[in-house]
C-alpha positions in Angstrom: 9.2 -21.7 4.7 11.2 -19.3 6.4 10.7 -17.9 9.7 9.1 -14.2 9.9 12.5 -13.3 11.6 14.2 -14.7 8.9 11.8 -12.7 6.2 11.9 -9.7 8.6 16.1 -9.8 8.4 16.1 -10.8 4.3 13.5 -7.3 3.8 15.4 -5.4 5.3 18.6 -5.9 4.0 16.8 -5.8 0.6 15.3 -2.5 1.5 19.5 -1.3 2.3 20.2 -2.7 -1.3 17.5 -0.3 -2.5 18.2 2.1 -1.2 22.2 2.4 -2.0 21.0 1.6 -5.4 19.1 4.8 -5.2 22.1 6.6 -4.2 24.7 4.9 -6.1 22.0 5.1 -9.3 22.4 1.3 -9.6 19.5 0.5 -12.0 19.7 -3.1 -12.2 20.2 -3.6 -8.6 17.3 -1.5 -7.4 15.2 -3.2 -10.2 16.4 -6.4 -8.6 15.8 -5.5 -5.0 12.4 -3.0 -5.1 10.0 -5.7 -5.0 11.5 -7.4 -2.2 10.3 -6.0 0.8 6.6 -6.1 -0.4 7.5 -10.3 -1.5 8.4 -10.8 2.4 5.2 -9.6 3.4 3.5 -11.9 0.9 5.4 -15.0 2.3 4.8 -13.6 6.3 1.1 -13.2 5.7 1.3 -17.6 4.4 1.8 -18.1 8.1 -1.7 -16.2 8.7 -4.8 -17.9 8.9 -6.8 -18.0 5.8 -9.2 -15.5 5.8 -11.0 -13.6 2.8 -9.1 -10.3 4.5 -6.1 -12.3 4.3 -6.5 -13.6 0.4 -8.0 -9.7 -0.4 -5.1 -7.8 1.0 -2.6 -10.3 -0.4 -3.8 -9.9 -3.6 -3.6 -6.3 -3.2 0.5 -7.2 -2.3 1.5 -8.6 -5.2 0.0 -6.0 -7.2 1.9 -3.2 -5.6 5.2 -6.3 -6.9 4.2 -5.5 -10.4 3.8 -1.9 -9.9 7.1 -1.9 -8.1 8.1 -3.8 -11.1 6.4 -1.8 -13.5 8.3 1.4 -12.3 11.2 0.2 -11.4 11.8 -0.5 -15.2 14.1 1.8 -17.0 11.7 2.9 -19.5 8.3 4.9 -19.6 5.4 2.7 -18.1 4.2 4.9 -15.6 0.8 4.7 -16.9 1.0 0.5 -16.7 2.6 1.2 -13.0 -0.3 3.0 -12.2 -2.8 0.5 -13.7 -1.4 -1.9 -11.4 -1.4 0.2 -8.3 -5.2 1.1 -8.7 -6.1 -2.5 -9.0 -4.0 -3.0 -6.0 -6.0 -0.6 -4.4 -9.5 -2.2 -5.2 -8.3 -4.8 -3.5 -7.4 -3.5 -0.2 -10.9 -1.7 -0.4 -12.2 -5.0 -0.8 -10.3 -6.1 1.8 -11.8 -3.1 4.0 -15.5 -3.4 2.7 -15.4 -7.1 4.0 -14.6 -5.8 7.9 -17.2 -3.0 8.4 -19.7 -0.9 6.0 -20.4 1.8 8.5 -20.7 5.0 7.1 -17.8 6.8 8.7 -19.2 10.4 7.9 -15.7 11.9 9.2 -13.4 9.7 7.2 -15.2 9.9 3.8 -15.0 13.9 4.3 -11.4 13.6 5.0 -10.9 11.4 2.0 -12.9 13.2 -0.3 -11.0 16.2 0.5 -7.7 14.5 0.3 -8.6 13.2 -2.9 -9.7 17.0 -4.4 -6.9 18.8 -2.8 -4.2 16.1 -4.7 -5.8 15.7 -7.7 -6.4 19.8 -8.2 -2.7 20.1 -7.1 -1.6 17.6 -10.0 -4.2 18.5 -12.9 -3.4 22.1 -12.2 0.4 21.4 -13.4 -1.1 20.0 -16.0 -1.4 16.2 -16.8 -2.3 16.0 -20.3 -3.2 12.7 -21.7 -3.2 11.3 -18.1 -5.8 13.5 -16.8 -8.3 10.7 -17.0 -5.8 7.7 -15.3 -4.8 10.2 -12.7 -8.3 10.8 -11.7 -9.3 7.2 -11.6 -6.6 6.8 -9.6 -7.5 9.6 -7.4 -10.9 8.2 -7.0 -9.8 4.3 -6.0 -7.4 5.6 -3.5 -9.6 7.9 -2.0 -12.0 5.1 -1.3 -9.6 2.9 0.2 -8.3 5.3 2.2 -12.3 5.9 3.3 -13.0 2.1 4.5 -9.8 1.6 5.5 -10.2 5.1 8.0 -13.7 3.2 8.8 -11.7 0.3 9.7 -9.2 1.9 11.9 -6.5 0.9 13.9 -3.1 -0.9 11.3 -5.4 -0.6 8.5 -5.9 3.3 8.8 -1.9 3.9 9.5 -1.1 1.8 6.3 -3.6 3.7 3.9 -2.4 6.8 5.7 0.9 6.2 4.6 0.2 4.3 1.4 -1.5 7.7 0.3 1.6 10.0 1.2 3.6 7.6 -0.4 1.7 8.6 -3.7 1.1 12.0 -2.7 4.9 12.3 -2.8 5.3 10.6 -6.4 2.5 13.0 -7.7 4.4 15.9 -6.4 7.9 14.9 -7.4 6.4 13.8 -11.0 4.2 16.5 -11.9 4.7 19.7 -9.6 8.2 19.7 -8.5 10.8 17.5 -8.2 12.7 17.4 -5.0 16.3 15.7 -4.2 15.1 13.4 -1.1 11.5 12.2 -3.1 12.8 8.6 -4.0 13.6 7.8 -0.5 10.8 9.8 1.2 8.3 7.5 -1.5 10.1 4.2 -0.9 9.8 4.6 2.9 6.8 6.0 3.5 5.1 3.3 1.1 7.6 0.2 2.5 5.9 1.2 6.1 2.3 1.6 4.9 2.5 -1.9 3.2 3.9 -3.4 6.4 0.8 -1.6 8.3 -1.8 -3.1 5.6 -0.4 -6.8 5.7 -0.2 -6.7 9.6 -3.6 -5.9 10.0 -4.4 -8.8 8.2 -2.4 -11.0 11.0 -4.2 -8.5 13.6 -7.3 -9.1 12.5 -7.2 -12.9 12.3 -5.9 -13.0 15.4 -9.2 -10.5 16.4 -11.3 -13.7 15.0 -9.7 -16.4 16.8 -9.8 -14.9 19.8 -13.7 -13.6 19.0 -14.5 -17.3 18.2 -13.3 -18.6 21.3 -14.9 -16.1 23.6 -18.4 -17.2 21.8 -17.1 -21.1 22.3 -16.9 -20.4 25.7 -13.0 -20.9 25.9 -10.9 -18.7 28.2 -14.1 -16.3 28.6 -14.3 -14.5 31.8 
């Protein structure tokens, strides 16, 4: 297995490769290297203790690899993208639900007003026949971003980021396209993915430590 440097060195460069690709309109080649990034993560997160958080939010990984996938594909399955994205996101809010179920009265009103305020924005412009996926997805994301707000701390910043990410695409898709989108998407979403799988190392790291304390080892 490789070392997280080593992972750390191979995303990045991948992320570079995307990102020329971008520029340089290289199909194949960002087809090729989209999905990296997010496939480091996966393999950092082996070295992780096993915990249900761990298994939930890697799950959640590798299907944000098939929606990277999924879009990344020169043809129209945006819809199939999406599918996989909002599965992706049931599983981070799985993830979430498992840490704390603490009401969080400021951070659902925050989401649900995130939510409205995005979808309205989008259905406004008009979505036609994916009125209905855009809204489910509207609804999954604004939960996540509701537990993982409860949650706080690396899981907050990732959902925070995860949802500009998708804000962006909305925007750039359906309102109005802008020149620097692609790489104000790709980077945004690259760092909230980075912020969801570290919590997962965070928080078993939280347990160990929580575990010890109650064992009696290097309490106070």
């Amino acid at each position: 297995m490789l070392r997280p440097r080593h992972l750390m060195i191979f995303a990045l460069a991948a992320a570079a490769l995307y990102l020329y690709a971008l520029a340089s309109d290289n199909t194949l080649l960002a087809l090729l290297a989209k999905p990296i990034p997010v496939l480091a993560l996966i393999a950092w997160l082996r070295s992780v203790p096993a915990t249900p958080y761990r298994r939930w939010i890697t799950l959640g990984l590798a299907l944000s690899v098939l929606g990277d996938i999924l879009l990344a594909i020169p043809a129209d399955l945006f819809v199939f993208g999406l599918v996989a994205f909002l599965f992706a996101h049931l599983a981070y809010l799985r993830a979430y639900c498992g840490t704390t179920l603490r009401y969080a009265l400021p951070a659902l009103l925050f989401s649900v007003i995130t939510g409205i305020t995005l979808f309205s924005v989008l259905a406004s412009h008009g979505l036609g026949p994916l009125l209905i996926p855009v809204a489910l997805y509207a609804l999954a994301i604004s939960a996540m971003l509701w537990r993982a707000l409860a949650c706080g701390g690396l899981a907050a910043l990732g959902a925070c980021l995860f949802v500009m990410s998708d804000s962006l695409i909305g925007i750039d898709r359906f309102v109005s396209p802008f020149t620097i989108a692609p790489y104000l998407i790709i980077l945004t979403y690259w760092l909230g993915q980075w912020a969801i799988a570290s919590s997962a190392s965070h928080r078993s790291i939280d347990k160990i430590l929580t575990q010890s304390g109650a064992n009696g080892v290097g309490s106070c």
